[in-house]
C-alpha positions in Angstrom: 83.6 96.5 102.7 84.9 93.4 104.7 88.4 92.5 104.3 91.3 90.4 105.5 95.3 92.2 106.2 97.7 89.7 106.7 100.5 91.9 108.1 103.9 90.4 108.4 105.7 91.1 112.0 109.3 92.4 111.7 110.0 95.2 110.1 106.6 95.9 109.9 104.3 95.7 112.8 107.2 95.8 114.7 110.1 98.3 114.3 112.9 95.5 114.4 115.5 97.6 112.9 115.1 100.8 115.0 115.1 98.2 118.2 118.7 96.0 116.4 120.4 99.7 116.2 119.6 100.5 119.8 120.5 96.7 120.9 124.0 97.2 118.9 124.8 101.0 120.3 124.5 99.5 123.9 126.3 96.1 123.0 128.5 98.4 121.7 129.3 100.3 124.6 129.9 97.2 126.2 131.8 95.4 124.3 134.2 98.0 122.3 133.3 101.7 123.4 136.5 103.0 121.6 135.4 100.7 118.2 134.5 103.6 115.9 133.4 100.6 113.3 131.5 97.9 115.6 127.9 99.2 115.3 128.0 99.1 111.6 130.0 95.9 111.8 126.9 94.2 113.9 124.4 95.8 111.4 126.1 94.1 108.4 126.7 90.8 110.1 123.1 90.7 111.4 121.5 91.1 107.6 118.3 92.6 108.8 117.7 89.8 111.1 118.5 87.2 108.2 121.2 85.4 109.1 121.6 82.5 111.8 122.2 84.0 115.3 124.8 81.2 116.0 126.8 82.1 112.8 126.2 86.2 114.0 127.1 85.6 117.3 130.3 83.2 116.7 131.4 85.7 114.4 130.6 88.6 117.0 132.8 87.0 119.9 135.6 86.4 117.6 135.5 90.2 116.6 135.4 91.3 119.9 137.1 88.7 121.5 133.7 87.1 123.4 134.3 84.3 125.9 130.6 83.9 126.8 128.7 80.6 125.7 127.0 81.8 122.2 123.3 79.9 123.6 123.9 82.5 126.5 124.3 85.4 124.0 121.3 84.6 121.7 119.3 84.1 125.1 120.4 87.6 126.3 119.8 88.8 122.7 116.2 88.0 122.0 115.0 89.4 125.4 116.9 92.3 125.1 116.2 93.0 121.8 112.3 92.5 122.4 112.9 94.8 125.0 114.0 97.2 123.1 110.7 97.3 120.6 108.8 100.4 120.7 105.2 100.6 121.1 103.3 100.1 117.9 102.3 104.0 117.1 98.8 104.8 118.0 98.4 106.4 114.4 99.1 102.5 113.4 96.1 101.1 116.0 93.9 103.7 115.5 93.7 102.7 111.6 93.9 98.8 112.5 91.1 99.5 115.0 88.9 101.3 112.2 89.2 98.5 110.0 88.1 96.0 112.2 85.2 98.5 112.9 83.7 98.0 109.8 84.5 93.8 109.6 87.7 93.9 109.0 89.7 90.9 110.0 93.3 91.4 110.8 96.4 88.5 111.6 99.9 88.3 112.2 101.6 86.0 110.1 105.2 86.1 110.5 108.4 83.5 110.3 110.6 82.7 113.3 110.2 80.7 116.6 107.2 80.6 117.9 107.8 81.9 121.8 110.5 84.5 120.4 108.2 85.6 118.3 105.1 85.5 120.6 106.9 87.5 123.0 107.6 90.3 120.7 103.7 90.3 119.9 102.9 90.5 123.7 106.0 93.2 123.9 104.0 95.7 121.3 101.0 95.2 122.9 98.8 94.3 119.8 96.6 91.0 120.6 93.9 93.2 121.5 94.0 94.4 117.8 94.2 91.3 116.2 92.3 87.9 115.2 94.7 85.6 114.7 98.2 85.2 114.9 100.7 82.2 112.6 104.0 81.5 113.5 106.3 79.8 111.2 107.8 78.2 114.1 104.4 77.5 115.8 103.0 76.0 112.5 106.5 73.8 111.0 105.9 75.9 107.6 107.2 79.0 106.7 106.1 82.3 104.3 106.2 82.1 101.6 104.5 78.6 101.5 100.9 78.8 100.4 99.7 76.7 103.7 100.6 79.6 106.2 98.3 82.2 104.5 95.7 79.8 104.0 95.5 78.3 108.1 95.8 82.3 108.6 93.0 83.2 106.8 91.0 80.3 108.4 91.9 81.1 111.8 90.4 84.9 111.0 86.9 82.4 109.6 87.6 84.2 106.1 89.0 83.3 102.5 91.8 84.8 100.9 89.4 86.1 98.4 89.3 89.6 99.5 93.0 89.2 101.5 96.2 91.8 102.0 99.5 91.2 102.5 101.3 94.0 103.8 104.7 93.5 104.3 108.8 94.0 103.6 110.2 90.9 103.1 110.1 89.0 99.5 108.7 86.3 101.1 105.5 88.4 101.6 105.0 89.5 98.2 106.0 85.8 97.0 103.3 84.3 99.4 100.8 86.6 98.2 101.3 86.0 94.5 100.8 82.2 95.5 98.0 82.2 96.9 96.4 85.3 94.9 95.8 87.7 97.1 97.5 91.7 96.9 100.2 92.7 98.1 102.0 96.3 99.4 105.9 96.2 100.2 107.3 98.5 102.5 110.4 99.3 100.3 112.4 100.8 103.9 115.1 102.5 101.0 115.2 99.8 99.1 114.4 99.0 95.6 112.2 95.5 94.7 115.1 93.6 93.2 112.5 90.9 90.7 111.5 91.6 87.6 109.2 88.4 86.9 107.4 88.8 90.2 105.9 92.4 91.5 104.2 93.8 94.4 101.2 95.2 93.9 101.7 98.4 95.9 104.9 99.8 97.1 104.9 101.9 100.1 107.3 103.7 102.5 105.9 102.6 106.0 103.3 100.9 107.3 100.5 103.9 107.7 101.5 104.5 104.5 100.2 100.9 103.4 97.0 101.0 105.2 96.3 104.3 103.5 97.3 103.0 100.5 94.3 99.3 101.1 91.9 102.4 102.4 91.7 103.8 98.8 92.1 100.3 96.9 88.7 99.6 99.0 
C-alpha cells in the first residue's frame, strides 16, 4: 500500500539532543571546566532548541563571562552543532528504504532556517532517502500551518489522503490534526501535555514509529 511520511527533522530524523549534550560538554570544557552546574545550565537555557539563540547566547556570555560577539557564537554554534549529528542509524534507512520500495513517498518537513537546516539534512546524509524536503525558513510558513504539509505533500506528487506525520514537537501532531492526516509522537520521556487535541500513536523513538505505520498499513 502507497503512502506518504512526513517526518519532522529535529529530534527525530536527527538526534538533536544527543548532538546539543555533546556541543555543551565540550563548550563546557572550554568555557568553565571546574563549573559542576554549566552543562545542565546550557541544557535548560537552550529549551530543546526552543528558544532564540541571541536570547541563549546573551544569557550564556553573561554566565560565563563571554566577550565574543553573540553573531560569532551562533555562527560557531550551528556548524558545530551540525557537526556533532550522528549518522541516521542504518536500522532507520533500511526501514525508510523499504517503504519507498513498495511506493512509499517520504519528505522532510521541518521549521528553522532554511541553509541551517539544509546543512543538517546534507550532515546525516539522508537526500538519497527522501522526495522532498520543506523548510519553514525556505517556505516563509511554519508547522503547524496547514500550507506547509500541503506544498509537502505536493512536492512528493501525492495528497495527504493516505499521509503520516511522525514527529516530537506539538506542532506535528497540531499540523496533522489540521490537515487530517495521522499522527505518531515520539514522547522522548515526556508525557503529551493536551487534552482536547491527541496524537494518534505515541511512540518511544523513531524505529519504533515506523513499526508502529508498518502495522497501521
Amino acid at each position: 500500500m502507497a503512502g506518504l511520511l512526513l517526518l519532522d527533522l529535529d529530534n527525530t530524523l536527527a538526534d538533536r539532543e544527543g548532538a546539543f549534550l555533546a556541543w555543551a560538554q565540550i563548550k563546557v570544557d572550554e568555557w568553565a571546566p571546574n563549573d559542576p552546574g554549566a552543562v545542565a545550565y546550557l541544557i535548560e537555557q537552550d529549551d530543546d532548541g526552543n528558544r532564540p539563540r541571541c536570547e541563549f547566547f546573551s544569557d550564556v556570555c553573561g554566565r560565563f563571562g563571554l566577550q565574543h560577539p553573540v553573531d560569532a557564537l551562533i555562527a560557531g554554534y550551528r556548524r558545530e552543532l551540525c557537526d556533532a549529528l550522528p549518522p541516521v542509524p542504518e536500522k532507520i534507512a533500511e526501514r525508510l528504504r523499504a517503504l519507498r520500495a513498495s511506493d512509499w513517498k517520504v519528505a522532510v518537513v521541518t521549521n528553522g532556517a532554511a541553509d541551517v537546516q539544509a546543512q543538517k539534512i546534507d550532515r546525516l546524509a539522508v537526500l538519497p532517502l527522501l522526495d522532498a524536503c520543506c523548510i519553514s525558513g525556505e517556505l516563509g510558513i511554519r508547522k503547524p500551518d496547514p500550507r506547509i504539509f500541503e506544498i509537502a505533500a505536493a512536492r512528493c506528487g501525492e495528497s495527504l489522503a493516505d499521509a503520516w506525520m511522525v514527529g516530537d514537537g506539538e506542532v506535528d501532531i497540531v499540523g496533522a490534526h489540521r490537515v487530517g492526516v495521522r499522527s505518531v509522537w515520539l514522547r522522548r520521556g515526556r508525557t503529551w501535555a493536551r487534552s482536547d487535541l491527541t496524537p494518534d500513536h505515541i511512540a518511544d523513538g523513531l524505529d519504533e514509529a515506523l513499526a508502529l505505520l508498518d502495522q497501521a498499513c
